[in-house]
N, C-alpha and C positions, 0 to 999 in steps of 0.2 A: 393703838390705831384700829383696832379688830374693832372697838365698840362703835367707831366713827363710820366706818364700814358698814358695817351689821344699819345702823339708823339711816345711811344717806340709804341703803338698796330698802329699808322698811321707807324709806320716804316717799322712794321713787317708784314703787307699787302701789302707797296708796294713791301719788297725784295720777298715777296710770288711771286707775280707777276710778276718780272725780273724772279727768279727763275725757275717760269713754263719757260717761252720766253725758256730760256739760256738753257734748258733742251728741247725744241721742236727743237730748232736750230740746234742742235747737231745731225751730219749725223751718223747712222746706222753704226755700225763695220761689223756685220754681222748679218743671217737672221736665228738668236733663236739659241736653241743649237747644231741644226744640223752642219751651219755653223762656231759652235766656233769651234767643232773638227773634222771640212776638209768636210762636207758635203754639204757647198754652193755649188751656181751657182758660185760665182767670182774666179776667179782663184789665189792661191798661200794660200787657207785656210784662217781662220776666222781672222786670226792675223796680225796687221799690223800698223803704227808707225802713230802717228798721226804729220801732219807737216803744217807751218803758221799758217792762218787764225784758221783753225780745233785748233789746241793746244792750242792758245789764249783764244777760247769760252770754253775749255776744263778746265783750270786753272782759267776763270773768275768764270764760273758755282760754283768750289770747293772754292771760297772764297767769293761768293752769301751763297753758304750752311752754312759758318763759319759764316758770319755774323748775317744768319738768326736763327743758336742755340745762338748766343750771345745773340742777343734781345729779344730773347723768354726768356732765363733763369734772362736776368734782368728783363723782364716784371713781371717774376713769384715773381721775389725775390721783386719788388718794392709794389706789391700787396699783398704779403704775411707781409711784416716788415710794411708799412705805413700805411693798412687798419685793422691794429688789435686792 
C-alpha cells in the first residue's frame, strides 16, 4: 500500500500544479467588487459570457479541482485504513 501512497500524493502535487497554471490562466471578469456592480473601467458592467478558448480553461479548471478532492480524500482514506 506504500506504492498507492507514494502515487496518489505524486498525483496530488502534480494536479496542485496544473491547478495553480489553470487558475493564473484564467483572464480577470472584472476589477474587484467595484466592477462586479457596474463600477469598472470596461464598458457594459462586470458581467459577461464567457466564450471558446475562455470557457474550455474554465470547465478544465472545475474538473482539475474535482479531481484534485478526489485524490485528496482517497489519499486520506488509504492512510487512515492501511496504516492503522
Amino acid at each position: 500500500m506504500a506504492k498507492l501512497q507514494n502515487a496518489l500524493v505524486v498525483a496530488e502535487a502534480v494536479l496542485a500544479l496544473v491547478l495553480i497554471a489553470g487558475v493564473l490562466i484564467q483572464t480577470p471578469k472584472a476589477s474587484g467588487l467595484g466592477g462586479t456592480i457596474g463600477g469598472g473601467g470596461d464598458v457594459g458592467g462586470g458581467y459577461r459570457t464567457r466564450r471558446g478558448l475562455e470557457r474550455q480553461i474554465y470547465w478544465t479548471t472545475w474538473v482539475l479541482v474535482v479531481a484534485f478532492l478526489v485524490c485528496s480524500i482517497a489519499n486520506v482514506w488509504v492512510t487512515t485504513h492501511f496504516n492503522g
